[in-house]
N, C-alpha and C positions, 0 to 999 in steps of 0.2 A: 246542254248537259255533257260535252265532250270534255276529253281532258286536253286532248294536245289543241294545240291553239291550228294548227294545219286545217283541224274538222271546223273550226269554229273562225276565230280571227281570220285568220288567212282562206277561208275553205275557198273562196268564189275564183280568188286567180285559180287556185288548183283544182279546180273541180274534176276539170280532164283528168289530170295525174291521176287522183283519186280514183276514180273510175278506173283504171287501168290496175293498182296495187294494192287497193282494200281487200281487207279481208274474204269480200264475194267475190271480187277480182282471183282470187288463188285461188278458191274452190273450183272457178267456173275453169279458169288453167286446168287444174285437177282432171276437173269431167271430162274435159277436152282431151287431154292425153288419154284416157281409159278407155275413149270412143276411137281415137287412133291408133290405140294399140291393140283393142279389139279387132279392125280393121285386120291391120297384118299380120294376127293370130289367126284369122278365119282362113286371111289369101295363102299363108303358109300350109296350116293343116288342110286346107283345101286342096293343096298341089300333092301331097303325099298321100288323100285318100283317107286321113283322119275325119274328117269334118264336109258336110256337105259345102261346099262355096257359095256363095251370096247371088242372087243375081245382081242386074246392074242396078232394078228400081231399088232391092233390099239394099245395096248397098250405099245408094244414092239416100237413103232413107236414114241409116244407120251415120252417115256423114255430117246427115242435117241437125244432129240433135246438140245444142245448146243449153246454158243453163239458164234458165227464167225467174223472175220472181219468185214463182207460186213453188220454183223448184229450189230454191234457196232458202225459205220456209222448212221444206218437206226435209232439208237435209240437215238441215240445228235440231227438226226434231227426233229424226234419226241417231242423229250424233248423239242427243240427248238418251235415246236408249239404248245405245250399243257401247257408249262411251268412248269412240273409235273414231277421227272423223273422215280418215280414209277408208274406212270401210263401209261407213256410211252415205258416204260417195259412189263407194261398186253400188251399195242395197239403192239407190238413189237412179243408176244406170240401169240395173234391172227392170227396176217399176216404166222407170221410161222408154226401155225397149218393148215389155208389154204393152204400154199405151201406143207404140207404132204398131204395133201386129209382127214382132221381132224376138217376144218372147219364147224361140226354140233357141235362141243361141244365149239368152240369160248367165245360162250357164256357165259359160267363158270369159266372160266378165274379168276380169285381175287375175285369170286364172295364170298362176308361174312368178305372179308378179309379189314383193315384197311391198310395203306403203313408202318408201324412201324408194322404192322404182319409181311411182309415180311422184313422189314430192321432189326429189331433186329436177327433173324433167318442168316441172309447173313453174317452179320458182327460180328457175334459169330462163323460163319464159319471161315469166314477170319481172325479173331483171333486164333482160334483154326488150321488154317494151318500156321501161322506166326510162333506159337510156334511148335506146335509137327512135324511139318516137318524140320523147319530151326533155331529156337533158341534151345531147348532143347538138341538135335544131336550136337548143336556147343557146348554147353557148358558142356555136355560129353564126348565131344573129348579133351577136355580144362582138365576135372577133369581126363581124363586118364594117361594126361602128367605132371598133377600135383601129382600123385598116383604114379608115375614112378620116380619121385626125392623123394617121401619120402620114396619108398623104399629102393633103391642108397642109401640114408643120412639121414636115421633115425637113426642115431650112432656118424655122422659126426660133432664133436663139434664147435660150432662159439662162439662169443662173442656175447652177449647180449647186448641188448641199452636201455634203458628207460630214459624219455627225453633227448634223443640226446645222454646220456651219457653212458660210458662203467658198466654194471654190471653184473650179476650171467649169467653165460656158460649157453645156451643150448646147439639145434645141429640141423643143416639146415632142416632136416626130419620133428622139430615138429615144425618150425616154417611155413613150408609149409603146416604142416597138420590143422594148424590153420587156415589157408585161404582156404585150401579144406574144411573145415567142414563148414567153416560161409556159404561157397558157397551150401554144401547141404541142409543145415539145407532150405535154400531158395528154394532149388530145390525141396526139401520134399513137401515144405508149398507150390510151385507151381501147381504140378500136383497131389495136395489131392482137387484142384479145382474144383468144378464141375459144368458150365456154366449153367443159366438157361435162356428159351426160352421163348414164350407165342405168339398165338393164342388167342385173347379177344377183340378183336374190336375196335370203335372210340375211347371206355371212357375206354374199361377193362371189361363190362358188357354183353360181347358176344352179344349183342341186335339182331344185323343184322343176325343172326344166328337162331332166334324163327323165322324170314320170309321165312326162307328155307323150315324147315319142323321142325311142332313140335312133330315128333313122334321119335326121335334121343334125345339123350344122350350129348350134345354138350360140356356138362365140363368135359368129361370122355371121348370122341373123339378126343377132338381138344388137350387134354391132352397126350394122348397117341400117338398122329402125332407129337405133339413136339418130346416126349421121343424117338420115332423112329427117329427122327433125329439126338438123340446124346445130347438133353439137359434135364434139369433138368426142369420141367412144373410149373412154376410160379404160386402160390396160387392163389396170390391177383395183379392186374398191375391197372393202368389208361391206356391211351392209349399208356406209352411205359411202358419196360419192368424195374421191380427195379431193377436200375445200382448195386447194392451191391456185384452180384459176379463178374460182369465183374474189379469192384473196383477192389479188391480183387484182383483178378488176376494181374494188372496191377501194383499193389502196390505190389505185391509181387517180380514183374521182377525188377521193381526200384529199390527194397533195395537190391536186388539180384547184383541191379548193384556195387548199392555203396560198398556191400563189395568186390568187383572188384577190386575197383577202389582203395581199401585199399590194394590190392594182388599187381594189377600194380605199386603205390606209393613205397610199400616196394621193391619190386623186381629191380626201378629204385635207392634207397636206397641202396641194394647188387649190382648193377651192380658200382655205382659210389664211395664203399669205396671196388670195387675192389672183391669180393667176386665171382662174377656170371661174363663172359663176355657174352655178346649177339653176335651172329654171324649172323646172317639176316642182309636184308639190308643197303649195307654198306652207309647212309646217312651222309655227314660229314657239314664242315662249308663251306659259298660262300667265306670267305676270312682266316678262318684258315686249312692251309689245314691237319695238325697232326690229326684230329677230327673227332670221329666217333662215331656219337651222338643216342643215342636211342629212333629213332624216333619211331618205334611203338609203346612199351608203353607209351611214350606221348600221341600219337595218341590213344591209346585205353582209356587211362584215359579221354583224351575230349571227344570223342562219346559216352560214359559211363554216364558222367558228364550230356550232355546232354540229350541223351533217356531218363535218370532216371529222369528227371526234368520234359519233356514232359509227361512222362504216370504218373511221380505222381500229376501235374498240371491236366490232364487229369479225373485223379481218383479224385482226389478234387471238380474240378469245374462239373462232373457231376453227382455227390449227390442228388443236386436242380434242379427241375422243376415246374414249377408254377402249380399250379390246375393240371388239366390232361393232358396238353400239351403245353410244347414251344417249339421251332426249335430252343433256345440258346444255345442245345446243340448237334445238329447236324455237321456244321462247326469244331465245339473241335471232335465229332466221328472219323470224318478224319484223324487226323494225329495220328490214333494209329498206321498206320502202317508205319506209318515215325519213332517214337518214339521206335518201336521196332527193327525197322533197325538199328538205331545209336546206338542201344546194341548187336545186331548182330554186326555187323563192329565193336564194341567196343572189344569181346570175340574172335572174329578169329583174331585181333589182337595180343590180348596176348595168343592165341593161337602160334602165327608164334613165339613170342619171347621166349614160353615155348621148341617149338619143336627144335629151334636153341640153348638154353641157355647152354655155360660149366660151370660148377660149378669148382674152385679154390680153393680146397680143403687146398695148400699148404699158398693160402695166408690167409685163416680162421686162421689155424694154427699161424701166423705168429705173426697175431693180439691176439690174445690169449695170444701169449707164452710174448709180451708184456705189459700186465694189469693183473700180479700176485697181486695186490690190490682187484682187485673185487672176491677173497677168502675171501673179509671181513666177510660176511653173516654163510662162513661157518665155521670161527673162533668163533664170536662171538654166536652163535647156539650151537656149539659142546661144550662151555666152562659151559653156559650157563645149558648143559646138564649134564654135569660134576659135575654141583655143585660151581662153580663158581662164587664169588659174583663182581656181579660190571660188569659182563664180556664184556656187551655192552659198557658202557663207558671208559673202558679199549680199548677195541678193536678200538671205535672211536677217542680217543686220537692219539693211533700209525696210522692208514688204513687213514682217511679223508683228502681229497685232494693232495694225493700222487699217485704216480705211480709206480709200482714197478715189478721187475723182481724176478727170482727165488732166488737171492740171500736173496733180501730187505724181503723177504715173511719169510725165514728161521730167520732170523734177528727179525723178529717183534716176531717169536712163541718164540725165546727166550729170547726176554727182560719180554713178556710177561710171563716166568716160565712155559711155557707148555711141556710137557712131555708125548705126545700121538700121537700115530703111525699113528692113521687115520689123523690128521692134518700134519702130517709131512707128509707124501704118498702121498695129495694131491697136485694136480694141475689145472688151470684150464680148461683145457681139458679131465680132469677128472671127474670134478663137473657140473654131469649135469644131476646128478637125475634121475627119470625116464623119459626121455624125451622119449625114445626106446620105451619104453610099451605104452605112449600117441600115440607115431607117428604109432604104430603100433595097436593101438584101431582107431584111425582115418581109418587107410584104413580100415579097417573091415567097419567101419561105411558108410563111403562113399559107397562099394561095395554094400550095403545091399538099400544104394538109389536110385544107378545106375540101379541097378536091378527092380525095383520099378518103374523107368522114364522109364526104356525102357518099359517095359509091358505097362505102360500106355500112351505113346505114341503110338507102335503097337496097344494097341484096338483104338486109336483114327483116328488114319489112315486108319486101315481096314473101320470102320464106314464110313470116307469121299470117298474113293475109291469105300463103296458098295453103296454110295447113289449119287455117281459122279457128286463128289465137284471136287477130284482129280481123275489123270489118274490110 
């Protein structure tokens, strides 16, 4: 009975993800921060004399509390009567401090806090486990297996295409390193992100916060609970937080996707002039049966196509919000983690077709040793260099809209009068520049991002794990 196909078709790869961004996923986010921020309202007004302080068991106690089935129930039917469903999250914390024997500090609960204190706070959680747990890890496993063909065939000569058409050799190595690199350049500009939080009240103006006590520090407290939670403490908010870095972020996966979806296209590109065969599964025609079609990169270019459309639609439409507050952009908040999924499922896709993919080295060869024509470039170049006059219009006289083999090549240099060993020694699977030294700065480059994402995913994870978002 689901609608999006995530819950349904796709759900078993996803399950984890699921679990992490589903809707009980945010609530239990929710609970979590209201139990952490209870925390630091106790230890605060406890140091000033406000509030008795916790001991270590109550507060050991207070730390433990989680959200559970039977507790995710109790809070749709709350919501269901309060019509609220941050508030029915504190009524929700309440009952649950009572059943620890904790119901004296009940009281305190959200106390100072607006529902956009606690929802920006959750759902920068849940972004940040969408990514650093389950997207970044996928699309390093992704750039591993892409890092492992450029080394195989950073040597490996193919034929070149520019508009469709055959031209100057490279070699499989740097044409992959070129899809690895667009890919890190995005994963760089990902995890140099750094989410920001806020703690400010109805309007942004901490008000409710002078009612507490005014002998606290409230823009340099409530700044510093953010920062302990892993975010960056917002200057200036209304009463929600400025969308700019979550933008950011989002817009950053997007285009991360799209050049994806440029790796996918060409990879479908090499599989169907015979270059690459895919060996994953064997999906063929309902009525030809010869046919054994590559559905995953299909499939990963569509999921790609759309996550990147959702979180850049996403990033867009939540720029604007009227005065200090509208809920037009609540509804859109939701489906980041659908958005992120369809790029997840997009990446372990061409993931399976990288970890399955042979390379047909003999048929690169083949195609090459056929279009001794696209040496035009380095005729007309070397004559050019020589001293030559004319030499490009000489060269496009004989080379233009021909095709030719090793003999037709030899043929052209001597009608043309040329007399140089480097032009006669070549071939096209010879001409192909430094492509070696690119494909081999590529990996260097990539390594040095990899290294970069995983550290900053490990500190992001430790954070969540020490403030148990995760297990």
């Amino acid at each position: 009975m689901s609608i999006s196909p995530l819950d349904d078709r796709y759900y078993e790869e996803l399950r984890e993800y699921a679990n992490s961004v589903s809707e009980r996923a945010f609530v239990g986010y929710r609970v979590r921060v209201e139990v952490l921020y209870l925390d630091f309202l106790i230890d605060l007004l406890g140091r000033v004399g406000v509030v008795k302080p916790l001991s270590p068991r109550e507060r050991e106690l207070l730390l433990s509390l989680r959200l559970g089935d039977d507790d995710y129930v109790r809070f749709r039917e709350l919501e269901g009567e309060l019509g609220h469903d941050v508030k029915a999250i504190e009524y929700l914390v309440r009952e649950k401090l009572a059943g620890i024997g904790l119901g004296r500090i009940a009281h305190l609960v959200h106390l100072g806090l607006t529902s956009e204190d606690v929802n920006n706070l959750a759902l920068g959680v849940l972004v940040k486990v969408a990514v650093y747990k389950h997207l970044i890890p996928e699309v390093m496993r992704l750039l591993d297996l892409l890092m492992r063909l450029m080394r195989e065939h950073a040597s490996t000569p193919i034929l070149g295409r520019t508009h469709g058409q055959p031209a100057t050799p490279t070699t499989f190595g740097k044409e992959v390193a070129y899809h690895a690199c667009r890919v890190c350049y995005w994963l760089r500009d990902l995890v140099s992100v750094k989410l920001q939080g806020k703690v400010s009240g109805a309007t942004g103006s901490m008000a409710s916060f002078s009612m507490i006590s005014d002998g606290i520090d409230w823009v340099t407290e409530l700044g510093n609970f953010v920062a302990r939670l892993g975010f960056e403490p917002a200057v200036a908010t209304t009463q929600i937080l400025p969308p700019d870095s979550m933008t950011r972020l989002l817009t950053s996966i997007g285009l991360m996707a799209q050049a994806l979806i440029n790796l996918a296209q060409d990879m479908w590109m090499y599989n169907m002039l015979g270059y690459i065969h895919i060996r994953g599964r064997p999906i063929g025609s309902s009525t030809m049966p010869h046919k054994v079609n590559p559905v995953d990169l299909e499939n990963a270019e569509g999921n790609l196509k759309l996550g990147s459309s959702i979180l850049m639609e996403i990033s867009r439409y939540v720029q604007i919000s009227r005065l200090q507050r509208d809920l037009s952009d609540s509804t859109i908040k939701r489906n980041i983690g659908l958005g992120i999924g369809h790029v997840l499922l997009g990446v372990r896709r061409l993931t399976n077709v990288l970890s399955s993919v042979e390379v047909d080295v003999e048929a690169m060869g083949r195609d090459l040793d056929n279009h001794w024509e696209v040496l035009s470039e380095a005729v007309q170049v070397r004559l050019r260099a020589l001293g030559v006059a004319d030499a490009y219009e000489k060269a496009l006289r004989l080379f233009r809209g021909s095709r030719m083999g090793r003999d037709d090549y030899l043929r052209v240099l001597e009608e043309l009068g040329v007399r140089d060993e480097l032009l006669a020694g070549l071939s096209p699977s010879k001409y192909v520049g430094y492509a070696t030294e690119i494909t081999l700065n590529c990996i260097k480059y990539c390594g040095e991002v990899m290294g970069l994402a995983r550290s900053r995913v490990q500190d992001e994870l430790d954070t969540l794990r020490r403030l148990g978002f995760i297990d």
